[in-house]
N, C-alpha and C positions, 0 to 999 in steps of 0.2 A: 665575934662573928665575922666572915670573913664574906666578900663578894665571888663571883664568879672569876674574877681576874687575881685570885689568891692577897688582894688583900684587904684587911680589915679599914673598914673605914675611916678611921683616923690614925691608920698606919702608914708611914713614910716609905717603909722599907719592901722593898717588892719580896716574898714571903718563896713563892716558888722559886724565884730566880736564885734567890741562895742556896734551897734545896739541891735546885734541877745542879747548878754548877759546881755545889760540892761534890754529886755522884757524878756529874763525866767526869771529875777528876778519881772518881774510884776511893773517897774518901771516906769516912765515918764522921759523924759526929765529934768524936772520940779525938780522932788526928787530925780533924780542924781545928778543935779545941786546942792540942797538942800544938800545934804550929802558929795559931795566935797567940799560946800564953792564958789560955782560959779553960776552962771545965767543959767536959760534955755536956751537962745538963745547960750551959748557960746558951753554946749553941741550939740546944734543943729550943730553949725557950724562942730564941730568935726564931727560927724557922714556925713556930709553931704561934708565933704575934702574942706570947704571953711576956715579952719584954722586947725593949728599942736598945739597939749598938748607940752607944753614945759614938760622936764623931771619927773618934781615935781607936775604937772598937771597929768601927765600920771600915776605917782605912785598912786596919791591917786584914780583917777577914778579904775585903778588893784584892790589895797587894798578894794574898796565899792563892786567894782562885785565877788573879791575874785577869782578871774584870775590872771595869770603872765604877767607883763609883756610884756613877750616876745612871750605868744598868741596874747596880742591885737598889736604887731607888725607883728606877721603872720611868726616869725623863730620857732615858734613850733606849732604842733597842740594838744600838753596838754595843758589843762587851767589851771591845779590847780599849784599854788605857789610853788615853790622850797623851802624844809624845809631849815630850818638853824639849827645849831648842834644844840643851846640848845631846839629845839623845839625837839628834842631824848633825853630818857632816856639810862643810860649807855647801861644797856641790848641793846635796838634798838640801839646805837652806837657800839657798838660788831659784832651785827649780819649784821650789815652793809659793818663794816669795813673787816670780813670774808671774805663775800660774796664777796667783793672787790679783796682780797686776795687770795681767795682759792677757791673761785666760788663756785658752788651747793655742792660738796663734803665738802668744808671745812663746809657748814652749816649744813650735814648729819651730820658729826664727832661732830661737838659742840652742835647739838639736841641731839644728842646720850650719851654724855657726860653729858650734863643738865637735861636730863628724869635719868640716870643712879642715879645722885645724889640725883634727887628730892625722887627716889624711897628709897634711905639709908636712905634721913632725915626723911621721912613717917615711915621708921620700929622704930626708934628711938623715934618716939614722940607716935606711936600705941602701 
């Protein structure tokens, strides 16, 4: 038996969100299936809270739809994947780790700083 929020009560998995995200990507069952490595019927189950993804079932259906996660469990409502440091270049690890730091000001002062420079190295090479 499922709630008004598509999941069943002592269900982990958010039941819609898997549905809704497999059809914007214009998928089947079928070719989810296909691209995890699993059967139709097993996604059907999923979708349908007559069976739970074990963890490593769960990663890869995230990684096909290119969701987190921790949407198709329903503790956030971002879908998009959490980067990992090396998917940042220094720069974006800077301005990251700043903003972290120093909040909006400290990124004002280090724009400010990096336009300032960029402007020297331009007189230098014109």
């Amino acid at each position: 038996m499922r709630n008004k929020s598509g999941l069943r009560p002592d269900a982990a998995l958010r039941l819609d969100r898997l549905r809704l995200v497999r059809e914007q990507h214009g998928w089947s069952q079928r070719e989810l299936g296909r691209l995890c490595g699993m059967g139709e019927a097993q996604i059907g189950k999923y979708e349908n809270g007559e069976n739970e993804p074990t963890a490593t079932k769960l990663k890869l259906i995230a990684e096909q739809l290119d969701v987190s996660i921790d949407y198709l469990l329903g503790t956030t409502d971002d879908p998009r994947p959490a980067l990992s440091r090396n998917e940042l270049n220094p720069l974006e690890r800077d301005v990251l780790n700043t903003y972290r730091r120093d909040g909006w000001l400290g990124l004002i002062r280090m724009s400010t700083d990096q336009l300032a420079k960029d402007m020297a190295d331009a007189k230098v090479a014109g």
